[in-house]
Backbone as CSV, one residue per row, in Angstrom:
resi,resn,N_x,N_y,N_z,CA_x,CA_y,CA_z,C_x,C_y,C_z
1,UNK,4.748,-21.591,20.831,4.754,-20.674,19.702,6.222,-20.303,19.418
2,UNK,6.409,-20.554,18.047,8.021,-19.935,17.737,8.200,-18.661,17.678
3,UNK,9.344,-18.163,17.766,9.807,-16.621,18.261,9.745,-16.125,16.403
4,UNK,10.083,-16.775,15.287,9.525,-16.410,14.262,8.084,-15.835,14.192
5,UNK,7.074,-16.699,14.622,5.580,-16.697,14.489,5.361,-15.645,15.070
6,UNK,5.731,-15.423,16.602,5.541,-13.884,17.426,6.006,-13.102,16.964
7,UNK,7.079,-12.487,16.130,7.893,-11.754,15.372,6.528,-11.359,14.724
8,UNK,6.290,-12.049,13.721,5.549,-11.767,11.874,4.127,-11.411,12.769
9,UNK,3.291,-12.179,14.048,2.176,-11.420,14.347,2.191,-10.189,15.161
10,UNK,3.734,-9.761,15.415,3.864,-8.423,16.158,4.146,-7.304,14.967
11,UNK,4.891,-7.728,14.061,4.884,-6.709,13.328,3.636,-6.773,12.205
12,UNK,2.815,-7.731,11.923,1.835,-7.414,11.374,0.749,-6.789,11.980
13,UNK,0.672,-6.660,13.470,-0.508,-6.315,14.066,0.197,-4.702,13.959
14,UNK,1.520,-4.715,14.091,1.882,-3.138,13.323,1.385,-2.847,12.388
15,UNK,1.435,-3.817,11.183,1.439,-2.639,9.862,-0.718,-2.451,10.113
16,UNK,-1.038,-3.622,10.503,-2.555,-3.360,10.574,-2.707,-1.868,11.492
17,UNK,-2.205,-1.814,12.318,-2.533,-0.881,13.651,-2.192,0.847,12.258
18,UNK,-0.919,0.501,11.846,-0.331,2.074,11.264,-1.569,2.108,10.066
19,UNK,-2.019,0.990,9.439,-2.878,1.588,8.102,-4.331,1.635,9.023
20,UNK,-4.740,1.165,9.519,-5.768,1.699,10.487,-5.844,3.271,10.820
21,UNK,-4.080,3.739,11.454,-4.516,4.712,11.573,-4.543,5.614,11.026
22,UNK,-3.836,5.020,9.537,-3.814,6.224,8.701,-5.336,6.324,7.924
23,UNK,-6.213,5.024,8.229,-7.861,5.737,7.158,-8.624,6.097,8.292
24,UNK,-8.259,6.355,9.362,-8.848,6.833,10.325,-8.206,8.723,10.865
25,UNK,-7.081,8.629,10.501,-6.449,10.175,10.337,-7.316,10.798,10.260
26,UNK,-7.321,12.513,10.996,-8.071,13.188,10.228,-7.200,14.319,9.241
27,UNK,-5.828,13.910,10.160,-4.913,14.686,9.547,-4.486,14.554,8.499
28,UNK,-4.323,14.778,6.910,-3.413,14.731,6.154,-2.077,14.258,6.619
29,UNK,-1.345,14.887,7.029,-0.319,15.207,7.758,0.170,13.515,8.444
30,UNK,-0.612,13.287,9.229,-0.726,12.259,10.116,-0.785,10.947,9.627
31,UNK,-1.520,10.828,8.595,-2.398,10.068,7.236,-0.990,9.534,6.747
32,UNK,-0.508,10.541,6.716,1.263,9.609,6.122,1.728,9.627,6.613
33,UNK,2.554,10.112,7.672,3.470,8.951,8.607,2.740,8.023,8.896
34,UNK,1.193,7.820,9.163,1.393,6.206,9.719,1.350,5.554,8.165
35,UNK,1.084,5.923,6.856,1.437,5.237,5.626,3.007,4.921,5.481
36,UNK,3.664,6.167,6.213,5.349,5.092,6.128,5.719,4.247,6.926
37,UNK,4.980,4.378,8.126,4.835,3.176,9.753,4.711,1.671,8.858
38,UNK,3.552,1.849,7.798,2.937,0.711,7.779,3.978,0.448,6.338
39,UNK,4.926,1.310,5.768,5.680,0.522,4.490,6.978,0.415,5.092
40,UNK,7.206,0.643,6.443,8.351,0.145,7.427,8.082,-1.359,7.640
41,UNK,6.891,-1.442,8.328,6.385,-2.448,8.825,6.363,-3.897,7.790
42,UNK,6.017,-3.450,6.395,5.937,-4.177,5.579,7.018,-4.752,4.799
43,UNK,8.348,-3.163,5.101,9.643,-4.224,5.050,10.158,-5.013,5.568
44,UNK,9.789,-5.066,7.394,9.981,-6.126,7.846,10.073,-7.728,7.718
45,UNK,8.440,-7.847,7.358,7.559,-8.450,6.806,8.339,-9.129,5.455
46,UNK,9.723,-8.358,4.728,9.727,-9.137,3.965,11.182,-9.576,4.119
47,UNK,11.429,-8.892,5.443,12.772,-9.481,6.157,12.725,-10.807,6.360
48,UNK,11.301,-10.580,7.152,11.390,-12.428,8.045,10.677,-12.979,6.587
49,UNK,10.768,-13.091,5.292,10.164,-13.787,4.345,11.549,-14.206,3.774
50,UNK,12.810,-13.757,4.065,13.881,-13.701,3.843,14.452,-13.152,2.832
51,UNK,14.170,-12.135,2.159,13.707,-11.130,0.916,14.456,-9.880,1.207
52,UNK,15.948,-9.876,1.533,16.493,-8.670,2.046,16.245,-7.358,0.571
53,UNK,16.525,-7.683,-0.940,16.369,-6.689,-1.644,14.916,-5.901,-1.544
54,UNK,14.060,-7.137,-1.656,12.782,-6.212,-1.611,12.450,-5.499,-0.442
55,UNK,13.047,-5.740,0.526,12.726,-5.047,1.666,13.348,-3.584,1.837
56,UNK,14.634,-3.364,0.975,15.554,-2.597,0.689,14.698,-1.661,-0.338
57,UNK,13.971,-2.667,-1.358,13.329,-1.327,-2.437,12.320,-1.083,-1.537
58,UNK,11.670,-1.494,-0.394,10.343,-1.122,-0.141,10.631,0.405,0.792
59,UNK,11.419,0.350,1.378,12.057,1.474,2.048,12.661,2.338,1.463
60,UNK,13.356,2.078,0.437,14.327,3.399,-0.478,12.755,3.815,-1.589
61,UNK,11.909,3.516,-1.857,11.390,3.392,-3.212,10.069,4.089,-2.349
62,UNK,9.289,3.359,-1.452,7.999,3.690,-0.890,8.238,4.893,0.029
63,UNK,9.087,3.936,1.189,8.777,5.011,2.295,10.006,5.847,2.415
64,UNK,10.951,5.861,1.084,11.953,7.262,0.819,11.389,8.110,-0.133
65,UNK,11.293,7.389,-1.571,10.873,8.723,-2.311,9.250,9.026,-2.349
66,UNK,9.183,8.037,-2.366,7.102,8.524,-2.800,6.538,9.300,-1.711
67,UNK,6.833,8.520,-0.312,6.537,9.918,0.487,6.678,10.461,0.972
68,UNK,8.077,10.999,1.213,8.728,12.305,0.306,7.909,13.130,-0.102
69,UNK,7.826,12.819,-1.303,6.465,13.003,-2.564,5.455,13.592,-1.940
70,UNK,4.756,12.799,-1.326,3.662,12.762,-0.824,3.345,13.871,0.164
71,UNK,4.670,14.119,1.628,4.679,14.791,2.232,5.226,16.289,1.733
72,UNK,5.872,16.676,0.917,5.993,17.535,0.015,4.639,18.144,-0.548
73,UNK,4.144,17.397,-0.895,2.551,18.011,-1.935,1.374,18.426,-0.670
74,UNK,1.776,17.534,0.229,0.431,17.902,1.332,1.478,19.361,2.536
75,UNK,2.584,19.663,3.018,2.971,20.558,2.750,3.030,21.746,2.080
76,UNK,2.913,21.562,0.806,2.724,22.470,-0.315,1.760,23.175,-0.376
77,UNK,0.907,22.277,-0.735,-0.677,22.497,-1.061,-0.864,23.446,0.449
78,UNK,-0.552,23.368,1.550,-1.466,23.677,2.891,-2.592,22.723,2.726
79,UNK,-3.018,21.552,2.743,-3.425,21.208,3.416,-4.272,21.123,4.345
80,UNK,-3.165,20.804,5.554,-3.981,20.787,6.815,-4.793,22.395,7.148
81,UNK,-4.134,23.443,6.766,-4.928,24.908,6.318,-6.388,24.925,6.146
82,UNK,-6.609,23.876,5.264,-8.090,23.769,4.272,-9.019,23.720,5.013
83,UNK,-10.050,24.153,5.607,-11.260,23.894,6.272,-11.884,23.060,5.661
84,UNK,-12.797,22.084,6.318,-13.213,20.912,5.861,-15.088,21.479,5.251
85,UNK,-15.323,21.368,3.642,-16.832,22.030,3.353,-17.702,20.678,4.006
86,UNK,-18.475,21.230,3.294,-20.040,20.067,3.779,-19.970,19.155,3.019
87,UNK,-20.856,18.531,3.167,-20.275,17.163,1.762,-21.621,17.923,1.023
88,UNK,-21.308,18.138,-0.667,-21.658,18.242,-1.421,-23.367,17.330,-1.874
89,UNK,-24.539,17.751,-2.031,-25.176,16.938,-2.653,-24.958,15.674,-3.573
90,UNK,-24.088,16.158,-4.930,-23.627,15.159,-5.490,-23.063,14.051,-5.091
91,UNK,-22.106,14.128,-3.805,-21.584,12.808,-3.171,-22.142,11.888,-2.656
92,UNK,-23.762,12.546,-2.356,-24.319,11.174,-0.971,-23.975,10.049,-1.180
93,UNK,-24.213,9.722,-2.507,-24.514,8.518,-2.654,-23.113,7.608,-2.166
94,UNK,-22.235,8.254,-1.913,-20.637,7.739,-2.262,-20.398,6.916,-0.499
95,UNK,-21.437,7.295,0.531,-20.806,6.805,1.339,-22.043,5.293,1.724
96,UNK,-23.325,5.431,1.713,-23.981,3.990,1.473,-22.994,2.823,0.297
97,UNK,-22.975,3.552,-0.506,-21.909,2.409,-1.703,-20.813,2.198,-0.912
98,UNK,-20.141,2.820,0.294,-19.297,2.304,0.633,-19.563,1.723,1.361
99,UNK,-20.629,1.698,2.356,-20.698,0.664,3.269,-21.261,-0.218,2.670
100,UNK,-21.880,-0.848,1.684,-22.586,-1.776,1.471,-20.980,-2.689,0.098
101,UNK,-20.382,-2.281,-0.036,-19.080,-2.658,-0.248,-18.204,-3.083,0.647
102,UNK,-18.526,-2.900,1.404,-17.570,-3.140,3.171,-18.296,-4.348,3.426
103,UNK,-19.471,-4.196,3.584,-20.034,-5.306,4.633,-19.813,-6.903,2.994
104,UNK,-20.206,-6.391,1.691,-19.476,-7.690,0.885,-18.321,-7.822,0.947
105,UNK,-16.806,-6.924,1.522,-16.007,-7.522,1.551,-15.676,-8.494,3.239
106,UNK,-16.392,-8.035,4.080,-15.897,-8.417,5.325,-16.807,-9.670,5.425
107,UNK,-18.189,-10.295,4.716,-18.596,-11.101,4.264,-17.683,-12.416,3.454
108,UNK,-17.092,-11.508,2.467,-16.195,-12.921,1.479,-15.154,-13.073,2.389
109,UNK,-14.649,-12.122,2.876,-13.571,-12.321,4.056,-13.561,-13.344,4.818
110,UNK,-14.811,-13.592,5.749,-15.501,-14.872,6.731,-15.772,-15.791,5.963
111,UNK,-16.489,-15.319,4.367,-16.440,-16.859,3.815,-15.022,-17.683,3.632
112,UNK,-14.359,-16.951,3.408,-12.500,-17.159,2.792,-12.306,-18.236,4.499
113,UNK,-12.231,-17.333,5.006,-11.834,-17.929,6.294,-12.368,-19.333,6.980
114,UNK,-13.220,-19.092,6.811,-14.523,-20.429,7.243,-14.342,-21.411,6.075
115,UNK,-13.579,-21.665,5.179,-13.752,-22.396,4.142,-12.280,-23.160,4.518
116,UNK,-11.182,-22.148,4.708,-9.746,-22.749,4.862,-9.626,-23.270,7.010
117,UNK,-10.715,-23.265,7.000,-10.561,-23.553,8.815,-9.885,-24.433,8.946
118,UNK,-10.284,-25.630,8.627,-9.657,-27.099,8.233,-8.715,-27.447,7.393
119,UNK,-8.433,-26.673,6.641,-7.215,-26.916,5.682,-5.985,-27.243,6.651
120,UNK,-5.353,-27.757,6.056,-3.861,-27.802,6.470,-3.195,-26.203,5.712
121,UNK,-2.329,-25.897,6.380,-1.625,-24.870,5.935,-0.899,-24.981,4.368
122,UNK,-0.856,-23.994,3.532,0.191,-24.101,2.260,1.130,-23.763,2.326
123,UNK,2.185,-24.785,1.980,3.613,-24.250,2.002,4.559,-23.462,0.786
124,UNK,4.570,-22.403,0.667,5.040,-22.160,-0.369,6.507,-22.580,-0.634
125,UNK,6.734,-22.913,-2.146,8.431,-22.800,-2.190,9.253,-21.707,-2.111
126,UNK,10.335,-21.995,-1.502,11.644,-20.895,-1.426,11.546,-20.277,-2.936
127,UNK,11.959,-18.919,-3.157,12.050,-18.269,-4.599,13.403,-17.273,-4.196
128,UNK,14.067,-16.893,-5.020,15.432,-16.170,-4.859,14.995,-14.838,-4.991
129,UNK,14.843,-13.996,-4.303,14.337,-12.749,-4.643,15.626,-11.544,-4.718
130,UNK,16.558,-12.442,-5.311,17.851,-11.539,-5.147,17.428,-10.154,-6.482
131,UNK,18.270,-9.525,-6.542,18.455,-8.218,-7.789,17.995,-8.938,-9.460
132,UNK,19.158,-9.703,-9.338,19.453,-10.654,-10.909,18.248,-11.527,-11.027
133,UNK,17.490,-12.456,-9.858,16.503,-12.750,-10.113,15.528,-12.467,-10.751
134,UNK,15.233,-11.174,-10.046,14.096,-10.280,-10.070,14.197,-9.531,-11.978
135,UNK,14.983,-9.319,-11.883,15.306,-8.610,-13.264,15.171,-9.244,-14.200
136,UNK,15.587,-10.989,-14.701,15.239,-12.017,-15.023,13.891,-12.089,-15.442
137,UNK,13.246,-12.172,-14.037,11.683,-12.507,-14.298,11.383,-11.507,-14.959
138,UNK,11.625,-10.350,-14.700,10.844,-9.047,-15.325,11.170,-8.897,-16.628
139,UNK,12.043,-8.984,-16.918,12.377,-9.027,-18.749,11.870,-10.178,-19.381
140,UNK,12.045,-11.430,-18.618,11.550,-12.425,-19.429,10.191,-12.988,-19.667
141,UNK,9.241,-12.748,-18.359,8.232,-13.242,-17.975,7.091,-12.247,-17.710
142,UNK,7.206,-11.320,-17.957,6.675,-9.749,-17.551,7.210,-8.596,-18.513
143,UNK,7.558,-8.749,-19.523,8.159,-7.848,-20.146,6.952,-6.708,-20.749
144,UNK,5.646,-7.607,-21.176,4.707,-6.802,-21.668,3.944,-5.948,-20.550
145,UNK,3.731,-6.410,-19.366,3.114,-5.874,-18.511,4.156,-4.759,-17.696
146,UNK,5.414,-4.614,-17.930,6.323,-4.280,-17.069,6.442,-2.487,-17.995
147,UNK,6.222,-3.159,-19.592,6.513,-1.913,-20.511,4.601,-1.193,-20.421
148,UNK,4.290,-1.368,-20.165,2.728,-1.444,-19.792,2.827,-0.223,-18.640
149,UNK,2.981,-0.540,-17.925,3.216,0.475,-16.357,3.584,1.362,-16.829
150,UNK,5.205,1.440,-17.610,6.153,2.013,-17.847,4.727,3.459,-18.568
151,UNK,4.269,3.095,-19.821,3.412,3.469,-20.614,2.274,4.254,-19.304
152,UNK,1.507,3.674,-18.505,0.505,4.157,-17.900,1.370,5.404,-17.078
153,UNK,2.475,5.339,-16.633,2.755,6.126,-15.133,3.637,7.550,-16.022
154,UNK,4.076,7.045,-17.428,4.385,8.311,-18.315,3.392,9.255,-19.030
155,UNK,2.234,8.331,-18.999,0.862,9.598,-19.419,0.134,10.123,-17.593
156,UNK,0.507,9.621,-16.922,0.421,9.958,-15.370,1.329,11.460,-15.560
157,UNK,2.752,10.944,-15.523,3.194,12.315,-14.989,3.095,13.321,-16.579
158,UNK,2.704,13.385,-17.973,2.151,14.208,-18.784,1.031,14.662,-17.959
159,UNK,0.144,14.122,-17.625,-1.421,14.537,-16.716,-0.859,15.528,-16.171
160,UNK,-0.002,15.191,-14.738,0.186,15.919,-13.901,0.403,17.606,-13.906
161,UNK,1.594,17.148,-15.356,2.280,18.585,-15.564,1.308,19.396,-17.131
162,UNK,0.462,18.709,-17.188,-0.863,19.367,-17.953,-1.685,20.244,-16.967
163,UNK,-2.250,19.231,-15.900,-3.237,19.836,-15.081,-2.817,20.805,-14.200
164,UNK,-1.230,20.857,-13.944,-0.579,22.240,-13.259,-0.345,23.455,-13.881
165,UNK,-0.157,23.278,-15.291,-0.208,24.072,-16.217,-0.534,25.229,-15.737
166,UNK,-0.039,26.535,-16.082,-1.107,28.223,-15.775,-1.495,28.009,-17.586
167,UNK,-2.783,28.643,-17.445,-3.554,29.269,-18.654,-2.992,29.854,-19.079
């Protein structure tokens, strides 16, 4: 086994282990550090892909400002303070739909798997994931979908500072 290969399944059995434990948290609190464990982990991940910028935005961008963000609002709010109510009548239904959503995804999952057993591996091609690259593609090849976001995440933060609003 190459010391690459042990690398990418040690730090992936990280980022699996940190998002594990963050939908298993009971803590708020807790819930995100292992969400920045696992967008550490995932910069790695795009270290050994050889992708030093994106690995750079995934850390300044995810696991600097958003949660930040994130840990700020669950701070704020109190939080971990909140006593946990009963689950509501209206919800039942919300947790059968989830398991019966689970067991079709962990289903197509084994089918996925059981189908590529025999495959030979795919090799992808090298891509330049430098700054200028990236910017390239996005103006040229993505421009509608890129001004798109732009559009969704500016009626996001209108929402936000609507629904904080005092009467």
């Amino acid at each position: 086994m190459s010391p690459d290969l042990l690398l990418f399944l040690i730090i992936a059995l990280v980022a699996v282990a940190a998002a594990l434990g963050m939908l298993f948290s009971r803590s708020a609190l807790y819930a995100a550090l292992f969400l920045i464990m696992n967008f550490g982990a995932v910069a790695v991940l795009y270290l050994l892909l050889n992708a030093p910028f994106l690995a750079v935005v995934q850390v300044s961008v995810y696991a600097g400002a958003i949660m930040v963000l994130f840990l700020f609002v669950i701070m704020l709010l109190g939080a971990e303070r909140l006593g946990r109510d009963p689950e509501p009548a209206t919800m039942r239904w919300q947790r059968p739909l989830a398991i019966v959503l689970a067991v079709v995804l962990i289903v197509q999952a084994v089918y996925v798997f059981a189908a590529r057993a025999g495959a030979a591996p795919a090799v992808a091609e090298a891509v330049d994931a430098g700054p200028l690259n990236i910017g390239k593609t996005l103006i040229n090849s993505y421009l509608l979908p890129f001004e798109v976001i732009a559009i969704v995440l500016l009626a996001a933060m209108i929402g936000a500072v609507v629904l904080t609003r005092d009467k």
